[in-house]
DOMARZA-34914 format. One record per residue: residue in three letters; x, y, z of N, C-alpha, C in turn. Coordinates in steps of 0.02 Angstrom, whole numbers. Example, Ala and Ser with C-alpha at 12.3 -4.5 7.8 and 13.67 -1.06 7.14 Angstrom:
% DOMARZA-34914
{'ala', {660, -284, 390}, {615, -225, 390}, {660, -165, 390}}
{'ser', {642, -112, 354}, {684, -53, 357}, {645, 2, 394}}
END
This chain:
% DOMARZA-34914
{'unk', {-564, -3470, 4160}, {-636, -3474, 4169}, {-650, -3508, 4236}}
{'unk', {-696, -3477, 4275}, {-710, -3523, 4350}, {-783, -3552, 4341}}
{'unk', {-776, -3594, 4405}, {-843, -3606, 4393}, {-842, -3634, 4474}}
{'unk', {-856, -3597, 4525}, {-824, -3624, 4596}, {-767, -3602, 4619}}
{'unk', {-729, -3646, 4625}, {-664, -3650, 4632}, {-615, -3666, 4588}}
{'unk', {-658, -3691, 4535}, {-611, -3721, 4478}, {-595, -3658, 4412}}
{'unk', {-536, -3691, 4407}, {-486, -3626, 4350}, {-462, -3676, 4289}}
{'unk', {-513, -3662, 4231}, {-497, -3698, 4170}, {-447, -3678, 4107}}
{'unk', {-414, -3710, 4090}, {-361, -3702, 4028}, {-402, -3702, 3970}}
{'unk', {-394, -3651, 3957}, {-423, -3646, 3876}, {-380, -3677, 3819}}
{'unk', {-400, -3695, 3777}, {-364, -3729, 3718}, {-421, -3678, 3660}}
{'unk', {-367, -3643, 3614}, {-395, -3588, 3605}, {-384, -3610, 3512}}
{'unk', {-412, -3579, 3469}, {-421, -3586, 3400}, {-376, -3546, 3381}}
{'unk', {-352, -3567, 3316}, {-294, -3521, 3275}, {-338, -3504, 3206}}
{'unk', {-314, -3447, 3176}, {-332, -3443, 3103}, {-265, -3413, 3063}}
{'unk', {-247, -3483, 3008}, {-190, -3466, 2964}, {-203, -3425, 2922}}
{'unk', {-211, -3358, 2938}, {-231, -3309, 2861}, {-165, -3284, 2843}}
{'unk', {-145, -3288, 2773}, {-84, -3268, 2730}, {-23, -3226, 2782}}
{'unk', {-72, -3153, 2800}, {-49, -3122, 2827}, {12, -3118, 2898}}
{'unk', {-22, -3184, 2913}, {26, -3194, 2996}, {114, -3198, 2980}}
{'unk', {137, -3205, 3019}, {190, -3225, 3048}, {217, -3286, 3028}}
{'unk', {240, -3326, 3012}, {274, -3388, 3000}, {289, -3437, 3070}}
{'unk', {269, -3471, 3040}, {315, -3508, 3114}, {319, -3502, 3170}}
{'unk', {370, -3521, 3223}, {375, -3507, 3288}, {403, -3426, 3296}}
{'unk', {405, -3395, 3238}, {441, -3316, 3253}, {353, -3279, 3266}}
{'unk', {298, -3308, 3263}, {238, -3288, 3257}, {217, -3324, 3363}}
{'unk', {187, -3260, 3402}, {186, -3258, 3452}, {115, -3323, 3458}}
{'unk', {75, -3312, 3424}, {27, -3349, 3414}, {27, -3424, 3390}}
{'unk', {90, -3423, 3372}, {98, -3500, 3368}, {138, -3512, 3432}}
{'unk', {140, -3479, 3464}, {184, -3495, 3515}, {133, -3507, 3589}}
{'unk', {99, -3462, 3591}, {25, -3461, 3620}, {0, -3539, 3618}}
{'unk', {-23, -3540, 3554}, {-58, -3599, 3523}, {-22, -3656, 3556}}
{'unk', {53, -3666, 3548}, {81, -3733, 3564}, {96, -3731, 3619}}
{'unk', {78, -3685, 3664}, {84, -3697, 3750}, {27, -3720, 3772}}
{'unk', {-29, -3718, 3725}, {-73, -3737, 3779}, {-94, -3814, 3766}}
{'unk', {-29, -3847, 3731}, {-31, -3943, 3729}, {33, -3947, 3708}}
{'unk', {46, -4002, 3738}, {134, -4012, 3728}, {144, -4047, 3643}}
{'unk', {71, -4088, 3626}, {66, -4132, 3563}, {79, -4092, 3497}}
{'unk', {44, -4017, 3514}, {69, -3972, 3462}, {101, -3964, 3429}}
{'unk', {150, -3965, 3376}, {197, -3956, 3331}, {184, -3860, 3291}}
{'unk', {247, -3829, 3293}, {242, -3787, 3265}, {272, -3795, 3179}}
{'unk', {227, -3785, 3129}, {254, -3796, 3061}, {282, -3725, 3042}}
{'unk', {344, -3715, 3028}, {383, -3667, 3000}, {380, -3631, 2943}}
{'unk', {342, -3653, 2886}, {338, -3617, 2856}, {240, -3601, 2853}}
{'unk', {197, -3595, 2900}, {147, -3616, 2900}, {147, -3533, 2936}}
{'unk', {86, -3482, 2911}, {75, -3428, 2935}, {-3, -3439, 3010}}
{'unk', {31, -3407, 3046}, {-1, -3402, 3090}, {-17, -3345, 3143}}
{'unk', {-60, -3316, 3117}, {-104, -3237, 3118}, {-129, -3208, 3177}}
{'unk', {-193, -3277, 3180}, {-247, -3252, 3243}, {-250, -3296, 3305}}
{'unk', {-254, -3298, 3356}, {-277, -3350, 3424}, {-330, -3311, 3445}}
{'unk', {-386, -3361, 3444}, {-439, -3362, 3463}, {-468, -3368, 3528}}
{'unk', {-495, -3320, 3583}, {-500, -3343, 3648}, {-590, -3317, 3648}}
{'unk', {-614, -3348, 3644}, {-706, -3314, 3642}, {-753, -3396, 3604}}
{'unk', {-803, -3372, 3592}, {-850, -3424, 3589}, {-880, -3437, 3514}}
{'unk', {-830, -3374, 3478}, {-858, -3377, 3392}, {-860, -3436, 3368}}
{'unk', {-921, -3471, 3316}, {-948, -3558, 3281}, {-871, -3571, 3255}}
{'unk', {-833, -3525, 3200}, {-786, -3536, 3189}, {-715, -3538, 3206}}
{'unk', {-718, -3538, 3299}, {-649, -3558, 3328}, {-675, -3550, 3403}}
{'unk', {-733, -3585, 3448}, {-754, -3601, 3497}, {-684, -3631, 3523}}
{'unk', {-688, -3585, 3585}, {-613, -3605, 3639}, {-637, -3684, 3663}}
{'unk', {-588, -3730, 3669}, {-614, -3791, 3686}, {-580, -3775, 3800}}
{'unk', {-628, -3811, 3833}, {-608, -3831, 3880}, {-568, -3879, 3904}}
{'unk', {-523, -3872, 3933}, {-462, -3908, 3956}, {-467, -3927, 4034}}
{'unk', {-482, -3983, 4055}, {-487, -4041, 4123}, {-423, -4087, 4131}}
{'unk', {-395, -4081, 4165}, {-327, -4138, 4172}, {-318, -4160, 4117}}
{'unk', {-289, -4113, 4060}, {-269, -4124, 3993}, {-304, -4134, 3952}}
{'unk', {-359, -4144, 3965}, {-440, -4187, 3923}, {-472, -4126, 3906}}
{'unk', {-484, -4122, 3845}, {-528, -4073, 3782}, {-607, -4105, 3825}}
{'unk', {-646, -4044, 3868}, {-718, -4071, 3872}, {-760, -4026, 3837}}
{'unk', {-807, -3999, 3854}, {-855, -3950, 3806}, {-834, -3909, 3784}}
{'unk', {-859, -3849, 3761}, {-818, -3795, 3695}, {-830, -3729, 3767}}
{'unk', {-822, -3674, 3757}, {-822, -3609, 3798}, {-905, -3606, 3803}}
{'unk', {-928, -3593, 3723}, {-987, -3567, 3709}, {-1040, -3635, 3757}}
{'unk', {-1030, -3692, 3747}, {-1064, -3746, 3773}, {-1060, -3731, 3854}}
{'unk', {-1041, -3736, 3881}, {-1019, -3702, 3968}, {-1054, -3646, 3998}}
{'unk', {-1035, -3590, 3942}, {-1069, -3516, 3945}, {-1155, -3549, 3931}}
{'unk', {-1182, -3588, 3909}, {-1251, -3609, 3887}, {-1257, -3624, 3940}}
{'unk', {-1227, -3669, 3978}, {-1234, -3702, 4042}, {-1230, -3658, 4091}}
{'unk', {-1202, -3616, 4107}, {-1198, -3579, 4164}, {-1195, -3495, 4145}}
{'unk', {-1257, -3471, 4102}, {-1268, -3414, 4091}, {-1264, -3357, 4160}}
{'unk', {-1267, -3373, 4188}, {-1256, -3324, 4263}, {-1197, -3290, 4280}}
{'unk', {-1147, -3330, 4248}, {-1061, -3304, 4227}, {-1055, -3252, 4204}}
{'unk', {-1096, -3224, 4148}, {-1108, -3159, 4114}, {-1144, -3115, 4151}}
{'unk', {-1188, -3113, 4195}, {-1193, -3065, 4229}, {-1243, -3047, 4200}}
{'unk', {-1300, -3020, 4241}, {-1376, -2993, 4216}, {-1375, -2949, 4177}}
{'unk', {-1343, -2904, 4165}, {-1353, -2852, 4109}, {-1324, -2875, 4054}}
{'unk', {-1258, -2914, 4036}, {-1247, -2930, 3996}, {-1306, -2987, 3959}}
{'unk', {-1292, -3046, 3991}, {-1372, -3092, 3965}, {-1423, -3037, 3925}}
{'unk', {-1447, -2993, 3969}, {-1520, -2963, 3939}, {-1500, -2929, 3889}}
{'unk', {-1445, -2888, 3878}, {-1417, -2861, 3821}, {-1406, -2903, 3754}}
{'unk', {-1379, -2957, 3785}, {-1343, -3009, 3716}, {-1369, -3082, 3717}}
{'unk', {-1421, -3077, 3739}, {-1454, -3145, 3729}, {-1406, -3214, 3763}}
{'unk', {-1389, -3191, 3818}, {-1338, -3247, 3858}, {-1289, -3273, 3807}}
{'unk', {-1263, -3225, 3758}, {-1209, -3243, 3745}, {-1139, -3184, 3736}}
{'unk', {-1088, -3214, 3738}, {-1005, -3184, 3754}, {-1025, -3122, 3721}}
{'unk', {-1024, -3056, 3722}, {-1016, -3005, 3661}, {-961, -2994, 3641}}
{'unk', {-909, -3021, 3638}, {-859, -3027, 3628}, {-811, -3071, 3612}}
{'unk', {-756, -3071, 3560}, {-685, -3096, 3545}, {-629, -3084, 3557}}
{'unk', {-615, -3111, 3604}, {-523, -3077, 3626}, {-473, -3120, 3585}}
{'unk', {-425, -3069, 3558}, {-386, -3110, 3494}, {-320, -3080, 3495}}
{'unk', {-262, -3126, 3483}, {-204, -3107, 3474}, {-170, -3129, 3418}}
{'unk', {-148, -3048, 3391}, {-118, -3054, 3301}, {-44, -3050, 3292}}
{'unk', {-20, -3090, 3259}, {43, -3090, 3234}, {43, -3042, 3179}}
{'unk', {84, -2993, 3161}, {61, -2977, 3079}, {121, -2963, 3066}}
{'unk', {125, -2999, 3002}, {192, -3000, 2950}, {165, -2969, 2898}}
{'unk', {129, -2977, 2864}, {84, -2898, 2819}, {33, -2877, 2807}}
{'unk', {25, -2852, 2770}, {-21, -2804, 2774}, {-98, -2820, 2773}}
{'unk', {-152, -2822, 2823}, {-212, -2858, 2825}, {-266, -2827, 2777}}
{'unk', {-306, -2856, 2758}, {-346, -2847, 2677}, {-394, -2808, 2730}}
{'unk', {-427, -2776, 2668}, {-458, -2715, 2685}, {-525, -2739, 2710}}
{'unk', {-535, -2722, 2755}, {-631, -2753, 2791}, {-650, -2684, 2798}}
{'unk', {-737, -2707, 2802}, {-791, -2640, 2827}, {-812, -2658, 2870}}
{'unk', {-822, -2586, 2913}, {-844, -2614, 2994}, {-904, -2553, 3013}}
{'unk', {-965, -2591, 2970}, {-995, -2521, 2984}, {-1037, -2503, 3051}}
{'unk', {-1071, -2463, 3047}, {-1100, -2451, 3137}, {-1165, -2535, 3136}}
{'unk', {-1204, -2496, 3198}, {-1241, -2543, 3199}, {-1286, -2546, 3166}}
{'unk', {-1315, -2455, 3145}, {-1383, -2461, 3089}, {-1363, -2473, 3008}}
{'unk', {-1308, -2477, 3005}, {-1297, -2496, 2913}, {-1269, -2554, 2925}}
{'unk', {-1237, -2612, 2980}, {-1246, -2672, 2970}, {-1321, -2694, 2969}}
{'unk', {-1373, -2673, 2997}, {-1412, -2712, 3007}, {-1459, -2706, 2909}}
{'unk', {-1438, -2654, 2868}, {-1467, -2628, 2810}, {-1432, -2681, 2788}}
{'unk', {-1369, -2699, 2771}, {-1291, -2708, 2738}, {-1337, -2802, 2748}}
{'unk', {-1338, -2817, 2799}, {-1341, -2889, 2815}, {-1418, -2920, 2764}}
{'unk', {-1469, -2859, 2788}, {-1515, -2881, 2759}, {-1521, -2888, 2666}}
{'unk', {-1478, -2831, 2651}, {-1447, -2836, 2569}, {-1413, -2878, 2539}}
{'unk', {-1382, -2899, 2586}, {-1316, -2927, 2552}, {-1293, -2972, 2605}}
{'unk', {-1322, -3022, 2616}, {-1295, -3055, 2670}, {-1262, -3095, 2638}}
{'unk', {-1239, -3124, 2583}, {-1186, -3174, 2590}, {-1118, -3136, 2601}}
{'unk', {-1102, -3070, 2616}, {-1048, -3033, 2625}, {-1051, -3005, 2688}}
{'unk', {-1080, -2984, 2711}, {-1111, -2966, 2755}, {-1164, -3032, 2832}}
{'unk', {-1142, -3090, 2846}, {-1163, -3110, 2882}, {-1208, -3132, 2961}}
{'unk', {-1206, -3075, 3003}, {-1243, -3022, 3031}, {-1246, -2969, 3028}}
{'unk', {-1299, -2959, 3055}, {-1320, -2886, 3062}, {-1299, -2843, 3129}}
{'unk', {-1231, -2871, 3165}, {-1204, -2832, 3220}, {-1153, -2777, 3188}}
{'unk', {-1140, -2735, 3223}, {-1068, -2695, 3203}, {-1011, -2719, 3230}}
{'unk', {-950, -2700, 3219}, {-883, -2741, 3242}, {-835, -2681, 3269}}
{'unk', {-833, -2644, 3319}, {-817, -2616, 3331}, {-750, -2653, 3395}}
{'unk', {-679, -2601, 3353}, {-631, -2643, 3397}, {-601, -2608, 3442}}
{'unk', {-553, -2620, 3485}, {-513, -2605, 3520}, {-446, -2635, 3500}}
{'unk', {-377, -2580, 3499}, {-331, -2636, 3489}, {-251, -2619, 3537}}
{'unk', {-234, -2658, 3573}, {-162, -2631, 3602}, {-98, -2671, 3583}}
{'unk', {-60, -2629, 3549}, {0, -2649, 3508}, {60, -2655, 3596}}
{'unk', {63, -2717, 3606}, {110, -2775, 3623}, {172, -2760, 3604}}
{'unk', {190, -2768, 3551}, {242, -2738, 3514}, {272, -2681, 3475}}
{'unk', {320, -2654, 3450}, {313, -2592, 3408}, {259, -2603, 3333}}
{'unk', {219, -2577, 3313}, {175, -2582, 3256}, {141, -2512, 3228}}
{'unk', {131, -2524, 3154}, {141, -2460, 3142}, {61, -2457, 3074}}
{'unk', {12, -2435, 3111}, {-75, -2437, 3077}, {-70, -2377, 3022}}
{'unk', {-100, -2378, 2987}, {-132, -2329, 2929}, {-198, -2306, 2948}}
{'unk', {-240, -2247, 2951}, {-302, -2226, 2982}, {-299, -2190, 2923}}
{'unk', {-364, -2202, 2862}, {-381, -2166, 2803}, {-346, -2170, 2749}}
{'unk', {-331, -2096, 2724}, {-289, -2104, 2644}, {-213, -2080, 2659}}
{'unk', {-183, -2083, 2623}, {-130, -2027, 2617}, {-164, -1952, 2592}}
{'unk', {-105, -1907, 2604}, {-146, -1824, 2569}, {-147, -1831, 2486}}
{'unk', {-204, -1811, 2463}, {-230, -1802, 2385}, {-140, -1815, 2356}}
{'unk', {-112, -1744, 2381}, {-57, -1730, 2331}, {0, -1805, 2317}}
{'unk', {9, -1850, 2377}, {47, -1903, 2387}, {23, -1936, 2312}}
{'unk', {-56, -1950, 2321}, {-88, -2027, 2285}, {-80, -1954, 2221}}
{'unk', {-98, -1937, 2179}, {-80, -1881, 2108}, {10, -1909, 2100}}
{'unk', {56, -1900, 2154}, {127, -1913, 2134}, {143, -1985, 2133}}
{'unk', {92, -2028, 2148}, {86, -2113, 2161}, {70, -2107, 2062}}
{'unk', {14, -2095, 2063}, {-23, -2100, 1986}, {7, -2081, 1946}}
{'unk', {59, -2036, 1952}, {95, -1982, 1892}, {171, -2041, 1880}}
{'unk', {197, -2070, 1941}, {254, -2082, 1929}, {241, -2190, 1931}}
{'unk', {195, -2206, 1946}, {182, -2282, 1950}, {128, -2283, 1896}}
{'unk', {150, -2325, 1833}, {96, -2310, 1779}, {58, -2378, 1793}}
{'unk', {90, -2437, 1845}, {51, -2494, 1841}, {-26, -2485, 1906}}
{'unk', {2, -2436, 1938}, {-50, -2397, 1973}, {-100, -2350, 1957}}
{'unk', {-91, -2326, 1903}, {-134, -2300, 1888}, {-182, -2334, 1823}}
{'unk', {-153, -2400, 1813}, {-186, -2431, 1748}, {-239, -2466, 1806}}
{'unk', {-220, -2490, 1853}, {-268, -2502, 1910}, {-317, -2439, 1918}}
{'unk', {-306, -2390, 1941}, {-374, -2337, 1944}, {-407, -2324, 1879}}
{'unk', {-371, -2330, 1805}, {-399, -2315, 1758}, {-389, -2230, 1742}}
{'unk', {-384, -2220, 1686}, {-356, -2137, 1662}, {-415, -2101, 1680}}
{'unk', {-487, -2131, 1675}, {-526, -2054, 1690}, {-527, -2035, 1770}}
{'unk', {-537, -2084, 1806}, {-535, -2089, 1871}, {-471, -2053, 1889}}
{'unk', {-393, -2052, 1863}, {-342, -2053, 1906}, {-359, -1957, 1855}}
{'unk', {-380, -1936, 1820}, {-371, -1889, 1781}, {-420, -1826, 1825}}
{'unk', {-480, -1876, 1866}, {-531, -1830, 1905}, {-498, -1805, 1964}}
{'unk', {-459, -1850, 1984}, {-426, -1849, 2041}, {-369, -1772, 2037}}
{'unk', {-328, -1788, 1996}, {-276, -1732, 1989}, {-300, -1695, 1957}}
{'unk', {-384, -1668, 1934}, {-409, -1605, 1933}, {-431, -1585, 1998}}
{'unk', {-444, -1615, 2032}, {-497, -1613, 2097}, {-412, -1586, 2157}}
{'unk', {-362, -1591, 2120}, {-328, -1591, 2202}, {-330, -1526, 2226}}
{'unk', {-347, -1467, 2173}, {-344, -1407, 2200}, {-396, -1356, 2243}}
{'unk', {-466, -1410, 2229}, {-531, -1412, 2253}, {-541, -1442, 2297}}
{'unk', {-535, -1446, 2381}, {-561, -1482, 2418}, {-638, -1528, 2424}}
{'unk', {-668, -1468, 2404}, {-760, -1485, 2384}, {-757, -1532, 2336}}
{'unk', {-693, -1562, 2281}, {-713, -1603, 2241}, {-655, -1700, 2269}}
{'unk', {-624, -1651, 2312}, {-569, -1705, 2343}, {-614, -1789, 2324}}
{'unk', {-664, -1762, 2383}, {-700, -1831, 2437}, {-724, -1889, 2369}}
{'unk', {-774, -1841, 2326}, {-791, -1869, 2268}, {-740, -1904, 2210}}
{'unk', {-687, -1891, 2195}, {-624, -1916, 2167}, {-605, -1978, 2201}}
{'unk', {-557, -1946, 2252}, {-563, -2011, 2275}, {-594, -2063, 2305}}
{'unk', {-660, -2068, 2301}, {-720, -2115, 2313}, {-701, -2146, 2227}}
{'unk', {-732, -2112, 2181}, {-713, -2149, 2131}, {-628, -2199, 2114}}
{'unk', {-573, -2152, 2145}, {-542, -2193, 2130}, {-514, -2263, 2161}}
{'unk', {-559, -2242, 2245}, {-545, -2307, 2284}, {-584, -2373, 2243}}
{'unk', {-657, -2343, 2233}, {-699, -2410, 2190}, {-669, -2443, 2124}}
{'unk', {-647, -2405, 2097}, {-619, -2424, 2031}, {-565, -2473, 2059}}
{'unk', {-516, -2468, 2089}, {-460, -2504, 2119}, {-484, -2553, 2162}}
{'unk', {-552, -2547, 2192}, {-561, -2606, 2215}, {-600, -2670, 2183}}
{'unk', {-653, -2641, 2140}, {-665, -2684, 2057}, {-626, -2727, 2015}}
{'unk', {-550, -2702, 2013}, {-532, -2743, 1971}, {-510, -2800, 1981}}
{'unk', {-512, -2867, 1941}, {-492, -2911, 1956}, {-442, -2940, 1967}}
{'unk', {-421, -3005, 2031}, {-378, -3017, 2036}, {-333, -3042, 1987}}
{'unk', {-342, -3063, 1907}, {-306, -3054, 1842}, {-257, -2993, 1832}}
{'unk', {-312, -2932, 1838}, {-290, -2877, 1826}, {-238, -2856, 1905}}
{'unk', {-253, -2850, 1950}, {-198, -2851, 2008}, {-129, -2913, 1976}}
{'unk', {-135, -2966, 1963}, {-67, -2974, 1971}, {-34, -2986, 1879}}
{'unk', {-70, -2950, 1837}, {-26, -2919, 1779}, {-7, -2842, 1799}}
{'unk', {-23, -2821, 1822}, {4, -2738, 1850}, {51, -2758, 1896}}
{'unk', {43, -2805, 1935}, {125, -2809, 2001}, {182, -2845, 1932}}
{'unk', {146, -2898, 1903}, {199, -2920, 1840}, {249, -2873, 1841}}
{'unk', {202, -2823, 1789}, {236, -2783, 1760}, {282, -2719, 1788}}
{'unk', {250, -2713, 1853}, {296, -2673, 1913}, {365, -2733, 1930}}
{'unk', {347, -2765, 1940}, {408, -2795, 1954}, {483, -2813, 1905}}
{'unk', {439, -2818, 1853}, {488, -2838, 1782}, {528, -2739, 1767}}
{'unk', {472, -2706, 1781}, {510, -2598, 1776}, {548, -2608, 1835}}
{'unk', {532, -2628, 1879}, {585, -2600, 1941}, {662, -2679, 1947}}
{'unk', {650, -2721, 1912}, {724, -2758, 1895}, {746, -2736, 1823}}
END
């Protein structure tokens, strides 16, 4: 960050979500503990996200001859001209943006990222889930080898998932998994099936999720 001549060290926010990386084998803890020597990396401690932007819940702190002074967002208040006139008038002089770097050791829980006119519906409905009314639209460049999922698998896969994993399909429930493997031969009825059987699977409770892995795990030893 400048401001003149001057070039500031960010001291940047972490978020331990399940998902990360462990330890120092996690790039982001590695990130994290370069930017203070006092740091300690805890080993068995997951560490996911590094935070470089102005979000309430992980404001980059500024770094002065080792000294923590104002936050990113506090600075950017101070010297809105940094952003540049179109941005300001666009975003109300603030960052539109989060730049973030992910460790991922598994698999990240399912989020909705809807446009901008059904967040702004979504927020006004349901805002304790929904906390603004912006859309979140990302960009992402894999650093390393990594390997994304975009949608479903084909009908016929999830029918041979349901037919041969019974703790999977006690999760979708028999009428749901029963619409489904009528529907596989009907495209026109595909979309509708599996809409039902994604909701049903995502309804049930976390009780019911881990007596079905139970019991997957106890069939497969």
């Amino acid at each position: 960050m400048e401001s003149g001549m001057d070039v500031f060290l960010l001291s940047c926010a972490i978020q331990d979500y399940a998902w990360g990386k462990l330890g120092s084998s996690s790039e982001v803890a590695r990130l994290w503990a370069s930017g203070d020597p006092k740091r300690q990396i805890e080993p068995t401690k997951p560490y996911a996200e590094l935070w470089m932007g102005t979000h309430p819940k992980g404001d980059a702190v500024i770094q002065h001859s080792g000294v923590a002074h104002k936050s990113l967002g506090q600075w950017i208040a101070a010297h809105p001209d940094c952003l540049g006139t179109k941005v300001r008038e666009a975003f109300n002089n603030q960052l539109p943006f989060l730049f973030k770097v992910l460790s991922v050791r598994l698999a990240l829980s399912v989020q909705a990222h809807p446009d901008k006119a059904l967040a702004k519906k979504l927020h006004a409905q349901f805002p304790q889930h929904y906390p603004d009314d912006n859309h979140k639209p990302e960009m992402a460049i894999a650093l390393t080898p990594f390997r994304g999922l975009c949608g479903f698998r084909p009908i016929s896969e999830i029918v041979a998932f349901l037919r041969d994993v019974p703790e999977f399909r006690a999760l979708i429930g028999q009428d749901a998994a029963e619409q489904l493997e009528a529907s596989a031969a009907d495209l026109s009825k595909d979309v509708e099936a599996l809409k039902r059987c994604f909701t049903c699977m995502m309804q049930r409770s976390k009780e019911e999720y881990a007596e079905q892995l139970k019991l997957l795990v106890q069939r497969k030893n």
